[in-house]
Predicted model as a PDB file, atoms N, CA, C, CB and O in Angstrom, pLDDT in the B-factor column:
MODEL        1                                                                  
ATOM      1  N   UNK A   1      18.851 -12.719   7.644  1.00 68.00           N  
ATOM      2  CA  UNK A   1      19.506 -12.768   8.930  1.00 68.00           C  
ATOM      3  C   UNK A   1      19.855 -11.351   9.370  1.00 68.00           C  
ATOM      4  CB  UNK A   1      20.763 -13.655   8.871  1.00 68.00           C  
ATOM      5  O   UNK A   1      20.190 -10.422   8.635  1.00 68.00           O  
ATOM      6  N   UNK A   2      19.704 -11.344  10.834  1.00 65.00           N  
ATOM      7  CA  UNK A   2      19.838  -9.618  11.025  1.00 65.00           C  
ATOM      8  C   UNK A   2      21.386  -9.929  11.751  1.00 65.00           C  
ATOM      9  CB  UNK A   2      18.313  -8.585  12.322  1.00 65.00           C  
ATOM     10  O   UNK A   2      21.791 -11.088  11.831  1.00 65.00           O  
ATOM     11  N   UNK A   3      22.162  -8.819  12.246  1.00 70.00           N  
ATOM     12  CA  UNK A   3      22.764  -8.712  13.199  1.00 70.00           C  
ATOM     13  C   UNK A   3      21.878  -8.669  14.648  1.00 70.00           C  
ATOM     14  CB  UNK A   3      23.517  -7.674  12.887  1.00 70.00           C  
ATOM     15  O   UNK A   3      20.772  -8.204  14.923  1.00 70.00           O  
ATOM     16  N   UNK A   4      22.957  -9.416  15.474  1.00 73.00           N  
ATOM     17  CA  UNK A   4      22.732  -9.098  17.008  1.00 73.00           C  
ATOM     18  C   UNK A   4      22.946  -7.830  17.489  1.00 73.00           C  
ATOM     19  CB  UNK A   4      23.534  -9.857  17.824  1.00 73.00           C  
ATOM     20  O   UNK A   4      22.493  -7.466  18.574  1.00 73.00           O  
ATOM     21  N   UNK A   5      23.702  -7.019  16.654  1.00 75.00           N  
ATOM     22  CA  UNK A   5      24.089  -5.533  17.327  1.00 75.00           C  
ATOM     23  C   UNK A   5      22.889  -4.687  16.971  1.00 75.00           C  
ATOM     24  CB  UNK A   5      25.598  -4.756  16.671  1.00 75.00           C  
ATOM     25  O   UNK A   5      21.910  -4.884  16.251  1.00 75.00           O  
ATOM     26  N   UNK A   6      23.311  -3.646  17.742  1.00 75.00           N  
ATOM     27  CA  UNK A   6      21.945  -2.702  17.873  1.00 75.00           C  
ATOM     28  C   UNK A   6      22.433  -1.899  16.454  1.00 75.00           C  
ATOM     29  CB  UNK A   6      21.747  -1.508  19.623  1.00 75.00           C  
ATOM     30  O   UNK A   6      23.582  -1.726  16.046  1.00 75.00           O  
ATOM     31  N   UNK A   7      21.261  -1.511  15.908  1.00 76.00           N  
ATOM     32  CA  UNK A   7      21.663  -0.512  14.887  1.00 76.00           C  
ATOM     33  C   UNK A   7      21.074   0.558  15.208  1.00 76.00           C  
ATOM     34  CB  UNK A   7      21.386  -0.799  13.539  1.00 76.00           C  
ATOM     35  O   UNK A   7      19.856   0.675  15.339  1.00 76.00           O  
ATOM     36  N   UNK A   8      22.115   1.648  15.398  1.00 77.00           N  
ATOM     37  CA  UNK A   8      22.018   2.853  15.929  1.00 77.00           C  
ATOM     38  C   UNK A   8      22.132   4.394  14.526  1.00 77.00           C  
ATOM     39  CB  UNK A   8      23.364   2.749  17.156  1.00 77.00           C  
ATOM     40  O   UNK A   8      23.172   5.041  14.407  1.00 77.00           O  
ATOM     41  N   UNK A   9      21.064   4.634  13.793  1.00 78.00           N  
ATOM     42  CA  UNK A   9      21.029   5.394  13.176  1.00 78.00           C  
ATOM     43  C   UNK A   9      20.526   6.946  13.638  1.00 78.00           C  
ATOM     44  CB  UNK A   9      20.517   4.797  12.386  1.00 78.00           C  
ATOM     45  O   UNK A   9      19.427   6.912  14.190  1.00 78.00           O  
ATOM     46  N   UNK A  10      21.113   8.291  13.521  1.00 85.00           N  
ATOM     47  CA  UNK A  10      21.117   9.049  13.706  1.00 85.00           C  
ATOM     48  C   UNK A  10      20.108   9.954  13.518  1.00 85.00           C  
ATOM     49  CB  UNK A  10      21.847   9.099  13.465  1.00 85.00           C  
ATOM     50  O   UNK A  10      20.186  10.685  12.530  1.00 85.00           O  
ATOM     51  N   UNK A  11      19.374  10.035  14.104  1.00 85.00           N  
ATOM     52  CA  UNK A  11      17.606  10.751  14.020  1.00 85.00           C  
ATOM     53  C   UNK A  11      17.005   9.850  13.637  1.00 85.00           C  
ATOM     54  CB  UNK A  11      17.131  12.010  13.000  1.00 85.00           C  
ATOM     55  O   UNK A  11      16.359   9.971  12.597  1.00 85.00           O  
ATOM     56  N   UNK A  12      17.019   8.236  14.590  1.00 85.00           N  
ATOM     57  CA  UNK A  12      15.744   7.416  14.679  1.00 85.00           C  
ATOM     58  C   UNK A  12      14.321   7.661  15.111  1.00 85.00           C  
ATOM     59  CB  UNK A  12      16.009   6.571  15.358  1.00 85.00           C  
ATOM     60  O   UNK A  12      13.213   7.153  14.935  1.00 85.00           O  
ATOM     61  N   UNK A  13      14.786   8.532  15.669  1.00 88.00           N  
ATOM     62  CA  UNK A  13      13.313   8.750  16.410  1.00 88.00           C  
ATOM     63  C   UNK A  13      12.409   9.541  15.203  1.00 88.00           C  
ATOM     64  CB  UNK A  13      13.460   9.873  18.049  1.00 88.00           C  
ATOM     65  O   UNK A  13      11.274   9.123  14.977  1.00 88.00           O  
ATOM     66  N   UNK A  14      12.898  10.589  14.506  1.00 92.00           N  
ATOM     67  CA  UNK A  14      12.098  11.012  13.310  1.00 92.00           C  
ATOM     68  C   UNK A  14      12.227  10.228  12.261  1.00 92.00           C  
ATOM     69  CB  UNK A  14      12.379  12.256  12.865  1.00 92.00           C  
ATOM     70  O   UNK A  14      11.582  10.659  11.305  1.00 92.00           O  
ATOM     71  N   UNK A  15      12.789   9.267  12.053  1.00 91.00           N  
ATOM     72  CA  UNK A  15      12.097   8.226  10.956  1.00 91.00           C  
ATOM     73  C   UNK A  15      11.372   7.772  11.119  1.00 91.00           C  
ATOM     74  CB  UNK A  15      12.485   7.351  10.503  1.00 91.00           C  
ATOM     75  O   UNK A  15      10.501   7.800  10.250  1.00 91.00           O  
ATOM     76  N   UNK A  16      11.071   6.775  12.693  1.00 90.00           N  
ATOM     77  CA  UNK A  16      10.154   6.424  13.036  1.00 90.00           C  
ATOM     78  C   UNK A  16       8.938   7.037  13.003  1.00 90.00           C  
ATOM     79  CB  UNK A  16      10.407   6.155  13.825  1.00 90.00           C  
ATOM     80  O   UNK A  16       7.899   6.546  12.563  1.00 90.00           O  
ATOM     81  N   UNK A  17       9.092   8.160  13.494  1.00 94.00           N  
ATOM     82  CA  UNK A  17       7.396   9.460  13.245  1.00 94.00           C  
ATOM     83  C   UNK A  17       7.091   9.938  11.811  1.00 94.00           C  
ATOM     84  CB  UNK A  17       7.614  11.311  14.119  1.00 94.00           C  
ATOM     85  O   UNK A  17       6.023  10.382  11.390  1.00 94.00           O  
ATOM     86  N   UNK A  18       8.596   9.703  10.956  1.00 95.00           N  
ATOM     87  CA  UNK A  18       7.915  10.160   9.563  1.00 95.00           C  
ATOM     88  C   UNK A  18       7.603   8.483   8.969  1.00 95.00           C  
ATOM     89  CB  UNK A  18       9.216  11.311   8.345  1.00 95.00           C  
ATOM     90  O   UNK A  18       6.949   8.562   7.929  1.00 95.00           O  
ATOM     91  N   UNK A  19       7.803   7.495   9.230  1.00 95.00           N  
ATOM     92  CA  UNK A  19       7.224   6.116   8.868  1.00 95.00           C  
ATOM     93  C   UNK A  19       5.804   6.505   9.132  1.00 95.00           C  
ATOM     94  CB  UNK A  19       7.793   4.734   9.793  1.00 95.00           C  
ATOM     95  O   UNK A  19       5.187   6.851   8.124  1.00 95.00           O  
ATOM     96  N   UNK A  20       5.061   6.528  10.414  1.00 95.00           N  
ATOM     97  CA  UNK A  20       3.882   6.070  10.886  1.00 95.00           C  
ATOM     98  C   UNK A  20       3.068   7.291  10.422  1.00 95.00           C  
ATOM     99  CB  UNK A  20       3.864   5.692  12.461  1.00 95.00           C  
ATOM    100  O   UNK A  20       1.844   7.218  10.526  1.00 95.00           O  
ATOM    101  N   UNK A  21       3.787   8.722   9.778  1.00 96.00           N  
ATOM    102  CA  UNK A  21       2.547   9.821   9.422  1.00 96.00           C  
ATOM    103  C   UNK A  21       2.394   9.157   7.455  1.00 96.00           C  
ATOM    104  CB  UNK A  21       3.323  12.196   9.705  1.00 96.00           C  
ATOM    105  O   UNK A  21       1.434   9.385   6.718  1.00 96.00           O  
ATOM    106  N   UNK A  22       3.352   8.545   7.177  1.00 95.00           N  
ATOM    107  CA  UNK A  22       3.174   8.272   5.530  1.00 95.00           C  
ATOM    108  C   UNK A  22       2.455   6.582   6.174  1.00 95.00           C  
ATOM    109  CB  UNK A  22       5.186   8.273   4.187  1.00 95.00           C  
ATOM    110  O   UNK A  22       2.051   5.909   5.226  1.00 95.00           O  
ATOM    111  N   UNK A  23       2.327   6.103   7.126  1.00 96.00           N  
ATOM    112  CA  UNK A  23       1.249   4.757   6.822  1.00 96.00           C  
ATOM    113  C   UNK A  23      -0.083   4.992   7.414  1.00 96.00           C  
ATOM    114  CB  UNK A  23       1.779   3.257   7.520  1.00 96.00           C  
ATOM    115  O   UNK A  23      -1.033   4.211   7.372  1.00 96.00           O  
ATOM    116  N   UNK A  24      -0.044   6.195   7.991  1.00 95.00           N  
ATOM    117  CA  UNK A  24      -1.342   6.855   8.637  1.00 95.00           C  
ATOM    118  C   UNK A  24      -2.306   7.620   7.062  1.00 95.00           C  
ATOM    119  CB  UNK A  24      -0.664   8.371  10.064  1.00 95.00           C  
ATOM    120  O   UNK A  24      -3.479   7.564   6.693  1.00 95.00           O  
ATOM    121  N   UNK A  25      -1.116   8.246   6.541  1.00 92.00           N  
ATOM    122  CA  UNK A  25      -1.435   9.312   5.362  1.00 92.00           C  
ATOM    123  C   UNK A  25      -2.199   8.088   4.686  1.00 92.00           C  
ATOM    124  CB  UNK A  25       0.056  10.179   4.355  1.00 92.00           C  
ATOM    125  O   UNK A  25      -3.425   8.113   4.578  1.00 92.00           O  
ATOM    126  N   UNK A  26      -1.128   6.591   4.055  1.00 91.00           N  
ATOM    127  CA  UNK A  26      -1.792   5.816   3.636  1.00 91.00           C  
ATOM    128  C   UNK A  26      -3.317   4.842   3.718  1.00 91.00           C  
ATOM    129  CB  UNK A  26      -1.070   5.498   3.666  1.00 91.00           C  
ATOM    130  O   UNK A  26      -4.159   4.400   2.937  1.00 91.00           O  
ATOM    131  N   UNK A  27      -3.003   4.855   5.344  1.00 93.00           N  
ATOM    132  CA  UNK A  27      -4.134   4.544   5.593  1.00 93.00           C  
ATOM    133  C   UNK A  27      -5.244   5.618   5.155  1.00 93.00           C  
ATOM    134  CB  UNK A  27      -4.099   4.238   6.881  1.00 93.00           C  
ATOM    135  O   UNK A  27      -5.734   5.252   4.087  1.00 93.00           O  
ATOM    136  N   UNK A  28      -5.651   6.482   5.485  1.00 92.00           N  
ATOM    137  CA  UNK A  28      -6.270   7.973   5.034  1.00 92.00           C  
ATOM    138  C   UNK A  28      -6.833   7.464   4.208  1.00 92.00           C  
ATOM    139  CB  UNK A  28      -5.465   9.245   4.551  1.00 92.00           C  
ATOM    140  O   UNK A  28      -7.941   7.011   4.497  1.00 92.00           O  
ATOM    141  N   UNK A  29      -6.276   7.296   2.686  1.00 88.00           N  
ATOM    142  CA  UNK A  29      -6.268   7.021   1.409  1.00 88.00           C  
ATOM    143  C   UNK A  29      -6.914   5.818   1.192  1.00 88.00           C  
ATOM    144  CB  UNK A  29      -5.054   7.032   0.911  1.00 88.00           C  
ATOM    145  O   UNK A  29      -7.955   5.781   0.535  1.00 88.00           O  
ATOM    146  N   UNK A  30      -6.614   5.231   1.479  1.00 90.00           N  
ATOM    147  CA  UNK A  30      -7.177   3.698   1.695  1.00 90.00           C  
ATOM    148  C   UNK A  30      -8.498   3.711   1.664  1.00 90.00           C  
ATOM    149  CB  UNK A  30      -6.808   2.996   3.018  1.00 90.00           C  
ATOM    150  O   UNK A  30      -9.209   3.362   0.722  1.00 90.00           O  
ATOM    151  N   UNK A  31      -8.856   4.150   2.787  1.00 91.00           N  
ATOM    152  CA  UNK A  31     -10.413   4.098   3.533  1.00 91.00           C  
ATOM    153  C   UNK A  31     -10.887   5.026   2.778  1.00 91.00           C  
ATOM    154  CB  UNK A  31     -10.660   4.458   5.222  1.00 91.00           C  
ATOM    155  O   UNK A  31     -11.824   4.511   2.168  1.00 91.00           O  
ATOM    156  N   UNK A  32     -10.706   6.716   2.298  1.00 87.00           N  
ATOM    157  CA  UNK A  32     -11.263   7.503   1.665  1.00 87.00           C  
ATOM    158  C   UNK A  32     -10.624   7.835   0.449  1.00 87.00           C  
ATOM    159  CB  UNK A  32     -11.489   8.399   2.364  1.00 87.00           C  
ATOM    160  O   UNK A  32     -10.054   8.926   0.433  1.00 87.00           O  
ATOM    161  N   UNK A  33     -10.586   7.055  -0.704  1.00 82.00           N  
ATOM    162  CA  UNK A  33      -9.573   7.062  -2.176  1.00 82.00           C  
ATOM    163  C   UNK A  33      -9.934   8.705  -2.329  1.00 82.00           C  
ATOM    164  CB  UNK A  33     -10.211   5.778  -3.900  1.00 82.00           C  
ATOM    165  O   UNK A  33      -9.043   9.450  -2.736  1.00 82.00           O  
ATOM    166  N   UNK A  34     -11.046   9.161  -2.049  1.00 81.00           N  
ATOM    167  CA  UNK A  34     -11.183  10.780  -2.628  1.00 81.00           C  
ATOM    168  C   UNK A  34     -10.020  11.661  -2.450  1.00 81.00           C  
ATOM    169  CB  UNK A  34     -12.356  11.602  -1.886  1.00 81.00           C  
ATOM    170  O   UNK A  34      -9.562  12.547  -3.173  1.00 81.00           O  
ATOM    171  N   UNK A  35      -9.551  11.063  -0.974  1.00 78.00           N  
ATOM    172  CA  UNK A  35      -8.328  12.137  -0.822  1.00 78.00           C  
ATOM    173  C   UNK A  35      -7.054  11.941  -0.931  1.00 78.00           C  
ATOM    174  CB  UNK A  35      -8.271  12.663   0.258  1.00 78.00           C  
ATOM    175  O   UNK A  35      -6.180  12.503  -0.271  1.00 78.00           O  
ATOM    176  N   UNK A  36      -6.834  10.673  -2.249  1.00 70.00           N  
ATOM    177  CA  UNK A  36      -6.006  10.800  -2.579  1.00 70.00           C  
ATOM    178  C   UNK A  36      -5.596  11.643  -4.063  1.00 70.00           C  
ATOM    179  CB  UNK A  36      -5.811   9.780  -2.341  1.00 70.00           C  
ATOM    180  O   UNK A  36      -4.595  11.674  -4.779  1.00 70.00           O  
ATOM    181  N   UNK A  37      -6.897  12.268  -4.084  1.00 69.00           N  
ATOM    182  CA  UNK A  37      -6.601  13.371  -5.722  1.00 69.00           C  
ATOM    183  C   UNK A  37      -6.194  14.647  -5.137  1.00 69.00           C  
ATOM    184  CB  UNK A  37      -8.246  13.798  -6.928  1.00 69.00           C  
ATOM    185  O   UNK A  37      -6.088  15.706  -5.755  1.00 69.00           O  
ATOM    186  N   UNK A  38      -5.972  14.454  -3.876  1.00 67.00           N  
ATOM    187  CA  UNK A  38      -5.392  15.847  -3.358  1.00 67.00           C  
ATOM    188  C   UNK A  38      -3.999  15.700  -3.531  1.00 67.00           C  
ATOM    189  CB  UNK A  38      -5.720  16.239  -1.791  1.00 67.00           C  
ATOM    190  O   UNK A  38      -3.473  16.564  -4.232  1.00 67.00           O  
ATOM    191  N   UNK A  39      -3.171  14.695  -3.000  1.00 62.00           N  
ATOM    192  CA  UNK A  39      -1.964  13.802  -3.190  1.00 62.00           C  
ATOM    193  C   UNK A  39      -1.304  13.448  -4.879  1.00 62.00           C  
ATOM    194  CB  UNK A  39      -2.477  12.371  -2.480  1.00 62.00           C  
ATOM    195  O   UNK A  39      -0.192  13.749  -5.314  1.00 62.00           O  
ATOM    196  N   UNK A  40      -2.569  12.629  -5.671  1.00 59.00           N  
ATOM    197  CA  UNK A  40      -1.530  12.091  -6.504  1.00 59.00           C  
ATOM    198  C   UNK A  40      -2.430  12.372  -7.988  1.00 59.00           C  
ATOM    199  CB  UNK A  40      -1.055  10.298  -6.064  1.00 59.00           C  
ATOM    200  O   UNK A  40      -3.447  13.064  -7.975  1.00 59.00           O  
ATOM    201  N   UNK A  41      -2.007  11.865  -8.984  1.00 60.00           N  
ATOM    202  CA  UNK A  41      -2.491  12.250 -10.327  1.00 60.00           C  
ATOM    203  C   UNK A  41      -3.758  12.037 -10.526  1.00 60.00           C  
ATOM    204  CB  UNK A  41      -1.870  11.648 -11.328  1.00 60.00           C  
ATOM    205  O   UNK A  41      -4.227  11.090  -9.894  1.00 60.00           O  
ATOM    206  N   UNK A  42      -4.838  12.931 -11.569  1.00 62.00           N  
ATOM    207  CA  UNK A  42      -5.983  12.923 -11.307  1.00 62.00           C  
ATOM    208  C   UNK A  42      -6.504  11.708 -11.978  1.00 62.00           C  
ATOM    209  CB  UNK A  42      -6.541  14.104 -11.603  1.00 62.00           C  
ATOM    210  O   UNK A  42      -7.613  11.264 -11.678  1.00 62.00           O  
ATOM    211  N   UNK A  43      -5.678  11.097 -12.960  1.00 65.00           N  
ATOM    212  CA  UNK A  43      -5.758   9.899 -13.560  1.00 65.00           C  
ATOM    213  C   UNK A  43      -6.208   8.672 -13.219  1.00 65.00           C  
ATOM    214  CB  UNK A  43      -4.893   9.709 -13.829  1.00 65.00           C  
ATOM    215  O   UNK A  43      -6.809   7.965 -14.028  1.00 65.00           O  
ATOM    216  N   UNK A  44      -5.895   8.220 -11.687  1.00 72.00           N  
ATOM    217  CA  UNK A  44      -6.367   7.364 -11.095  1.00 72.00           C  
ATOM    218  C   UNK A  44      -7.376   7.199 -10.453  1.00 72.00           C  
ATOM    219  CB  UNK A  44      -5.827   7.138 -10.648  1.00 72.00           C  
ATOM    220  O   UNK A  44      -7.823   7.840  -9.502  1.00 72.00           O  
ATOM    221  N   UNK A  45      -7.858   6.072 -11.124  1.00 79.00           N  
ATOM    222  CA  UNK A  45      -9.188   5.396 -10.360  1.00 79.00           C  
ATOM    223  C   UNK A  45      -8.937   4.961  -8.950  1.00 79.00           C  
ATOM    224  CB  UNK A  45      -9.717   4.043 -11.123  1.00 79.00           C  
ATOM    225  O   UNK A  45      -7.896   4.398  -8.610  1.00 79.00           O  
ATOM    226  N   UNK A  46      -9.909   5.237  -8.156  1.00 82.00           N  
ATOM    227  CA  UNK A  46      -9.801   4.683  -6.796  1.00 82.00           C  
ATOM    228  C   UNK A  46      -9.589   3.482  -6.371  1.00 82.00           C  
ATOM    229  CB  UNK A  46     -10.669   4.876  -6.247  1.00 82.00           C  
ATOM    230  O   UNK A  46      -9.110   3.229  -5.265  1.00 82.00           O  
ATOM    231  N   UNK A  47      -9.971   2.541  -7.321  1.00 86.00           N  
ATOM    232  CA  UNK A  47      -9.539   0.996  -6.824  1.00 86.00           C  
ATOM    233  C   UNK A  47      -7.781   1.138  -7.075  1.00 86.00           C  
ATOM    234  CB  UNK A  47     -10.430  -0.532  -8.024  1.00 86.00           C  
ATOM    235  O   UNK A  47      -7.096   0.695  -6.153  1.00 86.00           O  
ATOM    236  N   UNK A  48      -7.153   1.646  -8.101  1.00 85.00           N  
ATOM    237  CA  UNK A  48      -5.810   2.331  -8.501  1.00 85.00           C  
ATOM    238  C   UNK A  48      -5.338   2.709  -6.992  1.00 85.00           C  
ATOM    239  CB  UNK A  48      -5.992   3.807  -9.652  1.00 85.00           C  
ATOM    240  O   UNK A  48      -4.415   2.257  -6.315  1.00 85.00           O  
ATOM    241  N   UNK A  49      -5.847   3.228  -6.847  1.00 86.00           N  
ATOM    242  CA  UNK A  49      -5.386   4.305  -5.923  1.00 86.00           C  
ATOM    243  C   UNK A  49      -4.670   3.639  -4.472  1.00 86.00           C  
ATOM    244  CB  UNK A  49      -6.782   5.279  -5.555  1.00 86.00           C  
ATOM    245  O   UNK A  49      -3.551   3.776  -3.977  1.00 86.00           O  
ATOM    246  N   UNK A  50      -6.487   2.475  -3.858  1.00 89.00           N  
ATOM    247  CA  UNK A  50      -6.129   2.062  -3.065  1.00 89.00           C  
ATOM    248  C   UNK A  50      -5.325   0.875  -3.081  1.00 89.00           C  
ATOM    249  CB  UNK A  50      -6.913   2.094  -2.552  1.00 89.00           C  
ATOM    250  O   UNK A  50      -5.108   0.523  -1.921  1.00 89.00           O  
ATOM    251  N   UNK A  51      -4.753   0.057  -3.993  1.00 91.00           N  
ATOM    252  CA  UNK A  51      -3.933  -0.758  -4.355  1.00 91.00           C  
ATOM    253  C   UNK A  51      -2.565  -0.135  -4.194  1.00 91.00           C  
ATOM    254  CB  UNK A  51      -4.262  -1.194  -5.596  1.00 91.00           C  
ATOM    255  O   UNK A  51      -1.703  -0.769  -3.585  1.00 91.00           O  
ATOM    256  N   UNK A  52      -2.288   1.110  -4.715  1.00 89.00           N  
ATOM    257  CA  UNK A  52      -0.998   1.894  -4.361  1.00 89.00           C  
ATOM    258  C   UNK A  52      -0.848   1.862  -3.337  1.00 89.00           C  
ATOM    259  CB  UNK A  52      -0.820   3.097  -4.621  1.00 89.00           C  
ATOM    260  O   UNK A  52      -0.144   0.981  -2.843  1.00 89.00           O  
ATOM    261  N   UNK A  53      -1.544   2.960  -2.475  1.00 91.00           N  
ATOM    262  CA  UNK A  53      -1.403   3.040  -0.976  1.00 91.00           C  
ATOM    263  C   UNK A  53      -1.299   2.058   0.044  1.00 91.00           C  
ATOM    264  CB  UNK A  53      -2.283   3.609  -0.591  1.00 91.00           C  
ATOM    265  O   UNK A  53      -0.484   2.314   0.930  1.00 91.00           O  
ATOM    266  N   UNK A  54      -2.042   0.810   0.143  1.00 93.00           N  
ATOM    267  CA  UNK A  54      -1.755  -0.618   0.444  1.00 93.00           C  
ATOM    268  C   UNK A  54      -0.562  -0.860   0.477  1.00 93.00           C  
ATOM    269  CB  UNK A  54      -2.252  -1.502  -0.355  1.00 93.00           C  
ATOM    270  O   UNK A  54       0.046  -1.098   1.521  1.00 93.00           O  
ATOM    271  N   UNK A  55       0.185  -0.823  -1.192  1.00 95.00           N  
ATOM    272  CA  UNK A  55       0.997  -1.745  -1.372  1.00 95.00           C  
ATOM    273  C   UNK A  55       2.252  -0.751  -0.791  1.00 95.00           C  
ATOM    274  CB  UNK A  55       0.987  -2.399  -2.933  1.00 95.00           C  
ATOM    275  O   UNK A  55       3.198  -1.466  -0.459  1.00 95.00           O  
ATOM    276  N   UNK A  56       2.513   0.617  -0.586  1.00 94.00           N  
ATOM    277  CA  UNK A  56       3.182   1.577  -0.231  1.00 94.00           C  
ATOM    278  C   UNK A  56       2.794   1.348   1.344  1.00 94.00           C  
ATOM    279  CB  UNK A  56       2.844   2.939  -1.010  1.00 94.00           C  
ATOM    280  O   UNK A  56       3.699   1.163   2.157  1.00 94.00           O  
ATOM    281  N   UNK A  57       1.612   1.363   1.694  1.00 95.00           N  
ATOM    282  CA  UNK A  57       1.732   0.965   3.308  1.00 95.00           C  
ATOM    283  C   UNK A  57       3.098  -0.503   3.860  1.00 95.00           C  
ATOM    284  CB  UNK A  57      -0.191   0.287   3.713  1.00 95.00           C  
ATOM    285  O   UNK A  57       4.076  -0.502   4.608  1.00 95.00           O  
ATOM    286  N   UNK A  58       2.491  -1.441   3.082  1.00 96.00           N  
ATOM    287  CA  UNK A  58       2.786  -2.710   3.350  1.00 96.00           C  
ATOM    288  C   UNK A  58       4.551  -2.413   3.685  1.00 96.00           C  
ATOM    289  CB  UNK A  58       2.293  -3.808   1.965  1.00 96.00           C  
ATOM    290  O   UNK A  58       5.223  -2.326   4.712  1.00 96.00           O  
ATOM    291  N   UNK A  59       4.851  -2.316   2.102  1.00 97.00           N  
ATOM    292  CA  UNK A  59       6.979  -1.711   1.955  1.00 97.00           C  
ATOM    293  C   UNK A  59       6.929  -0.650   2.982  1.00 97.00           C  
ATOM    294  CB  UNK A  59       7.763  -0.671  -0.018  1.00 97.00           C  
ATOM    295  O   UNK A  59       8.023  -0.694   3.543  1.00 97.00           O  
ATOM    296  N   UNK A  60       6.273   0.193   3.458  1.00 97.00           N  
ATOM    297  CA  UNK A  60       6.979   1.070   5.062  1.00 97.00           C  
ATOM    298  C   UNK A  60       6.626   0.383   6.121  1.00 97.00           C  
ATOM    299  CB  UNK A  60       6.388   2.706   5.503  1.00 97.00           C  
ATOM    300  O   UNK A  60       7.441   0.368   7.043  1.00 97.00           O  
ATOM    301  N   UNK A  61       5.699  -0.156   6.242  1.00 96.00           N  
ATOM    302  CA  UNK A  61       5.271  -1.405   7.340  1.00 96.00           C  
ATOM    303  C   UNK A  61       6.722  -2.382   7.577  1.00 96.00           C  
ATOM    304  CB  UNK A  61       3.790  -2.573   6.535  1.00 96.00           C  
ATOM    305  O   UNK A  61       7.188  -2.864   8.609  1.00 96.00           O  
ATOM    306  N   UNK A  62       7.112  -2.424   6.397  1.00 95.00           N  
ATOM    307  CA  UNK A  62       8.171  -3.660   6.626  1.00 95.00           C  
ATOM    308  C   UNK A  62       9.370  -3.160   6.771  1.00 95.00           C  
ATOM    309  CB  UNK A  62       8.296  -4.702   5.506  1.00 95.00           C  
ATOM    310  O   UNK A  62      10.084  -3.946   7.393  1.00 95.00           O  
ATOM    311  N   UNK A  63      10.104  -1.833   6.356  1.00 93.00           N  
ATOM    312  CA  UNK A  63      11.196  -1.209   6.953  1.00 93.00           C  
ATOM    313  C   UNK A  63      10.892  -0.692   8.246  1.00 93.00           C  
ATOM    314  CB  UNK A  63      11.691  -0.205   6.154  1.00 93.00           C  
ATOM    315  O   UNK A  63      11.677  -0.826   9.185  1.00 93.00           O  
ATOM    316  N   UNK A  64       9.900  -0.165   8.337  1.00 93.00           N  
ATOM    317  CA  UNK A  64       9.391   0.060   9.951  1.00 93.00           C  
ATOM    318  C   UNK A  64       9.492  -0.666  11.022  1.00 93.00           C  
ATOM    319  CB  UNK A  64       8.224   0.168  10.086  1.00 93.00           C  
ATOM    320  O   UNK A  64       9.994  -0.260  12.070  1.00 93.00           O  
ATOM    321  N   UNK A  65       8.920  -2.049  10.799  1.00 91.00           N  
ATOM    322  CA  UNK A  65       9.398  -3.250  11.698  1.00 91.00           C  
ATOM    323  C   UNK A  65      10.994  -3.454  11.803  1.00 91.00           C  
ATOM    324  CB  UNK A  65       8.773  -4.628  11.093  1.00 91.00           C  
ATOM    325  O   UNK A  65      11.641  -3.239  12.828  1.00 91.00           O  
ATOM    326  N   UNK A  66      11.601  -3.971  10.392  1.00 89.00           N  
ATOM    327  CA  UNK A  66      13.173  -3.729  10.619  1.00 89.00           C  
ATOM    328  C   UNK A  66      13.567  -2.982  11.425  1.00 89.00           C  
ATOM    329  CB  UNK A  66      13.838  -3.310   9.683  1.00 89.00           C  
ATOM    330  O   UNK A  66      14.110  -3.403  12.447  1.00 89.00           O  
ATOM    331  N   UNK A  67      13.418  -1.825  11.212  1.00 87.00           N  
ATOM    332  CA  UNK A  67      13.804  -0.541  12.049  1.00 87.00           C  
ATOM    333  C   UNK A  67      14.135  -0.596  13.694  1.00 87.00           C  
ATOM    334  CB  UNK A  67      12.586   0.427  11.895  1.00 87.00           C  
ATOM    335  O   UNK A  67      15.159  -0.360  14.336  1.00 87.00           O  
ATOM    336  N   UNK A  68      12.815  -1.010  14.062  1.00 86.00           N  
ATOM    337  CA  UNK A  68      12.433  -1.182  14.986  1.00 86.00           C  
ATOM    338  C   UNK A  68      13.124  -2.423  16.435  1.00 86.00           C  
ATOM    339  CB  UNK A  68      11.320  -1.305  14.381  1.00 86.00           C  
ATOM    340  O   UNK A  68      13.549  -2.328  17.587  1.00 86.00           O  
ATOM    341  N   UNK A  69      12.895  -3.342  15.551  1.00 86.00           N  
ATOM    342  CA  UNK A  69      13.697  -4.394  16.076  1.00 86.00           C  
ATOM    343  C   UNK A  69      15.247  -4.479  16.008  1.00 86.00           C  
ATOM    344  CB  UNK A  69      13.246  -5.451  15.502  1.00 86.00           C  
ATOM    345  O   UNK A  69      15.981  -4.996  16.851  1.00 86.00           O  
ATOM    346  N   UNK A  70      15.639  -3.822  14.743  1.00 84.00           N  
ATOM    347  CA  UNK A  70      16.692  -3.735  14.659  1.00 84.00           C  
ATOM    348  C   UNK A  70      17.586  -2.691  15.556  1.00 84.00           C  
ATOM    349  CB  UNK A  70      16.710  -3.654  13.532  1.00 84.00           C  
ATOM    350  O   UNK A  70      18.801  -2.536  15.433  1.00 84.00           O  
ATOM    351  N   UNK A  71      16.677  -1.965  16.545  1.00 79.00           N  
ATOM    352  CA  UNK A  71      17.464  -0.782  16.971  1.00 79.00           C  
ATOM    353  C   UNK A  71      17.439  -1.094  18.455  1.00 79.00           C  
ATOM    354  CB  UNK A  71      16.824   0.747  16.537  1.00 79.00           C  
ATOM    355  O   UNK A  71      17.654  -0.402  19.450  1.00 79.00           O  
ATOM    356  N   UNK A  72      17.075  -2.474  18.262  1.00 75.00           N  
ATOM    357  CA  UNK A  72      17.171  -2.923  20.228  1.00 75.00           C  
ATOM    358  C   UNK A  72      18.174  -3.668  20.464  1.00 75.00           C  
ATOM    359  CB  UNK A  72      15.890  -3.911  20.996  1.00 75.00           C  
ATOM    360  O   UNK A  72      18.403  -4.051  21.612  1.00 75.00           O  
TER     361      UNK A  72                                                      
ENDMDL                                                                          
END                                                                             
């Protein structure tokens, strides 16, 4: 259950732009796993990789929406 009140957090507007450059970054990754050995340990296999980034898209996808709705 949310509140009806607006939630008014203090430099929304750059969360919002740093949400959508880390699900953009993710996306990136996704589609081209290569560039995520620029990013993260050399250890991981690309199916690894894109399962992370997915599942790291998905959890900012979903505070993002909160966010969002929640600030109207």
């Amino acid at each position: 259950m949310m509140s009806s009140k607006a939630l008014a957090l203090p430099g929304r507007d750059q969360l919002n732009i740093g949400m959508l450059g880390i699900l953009a970054l993710g996306m990136a990754i996704f589609l081209n796993p290569s560039l995520g050995s620029t990013f993260g340990p050399d250890g991981l296999d690309s199916e690894s990789l894109q399962l992370a980034s997915l599942t790291i898209s998905a959890a900012v996808s979903s505070v993002l929406g909160f966010h969002l709705v929640a600030s109207m």
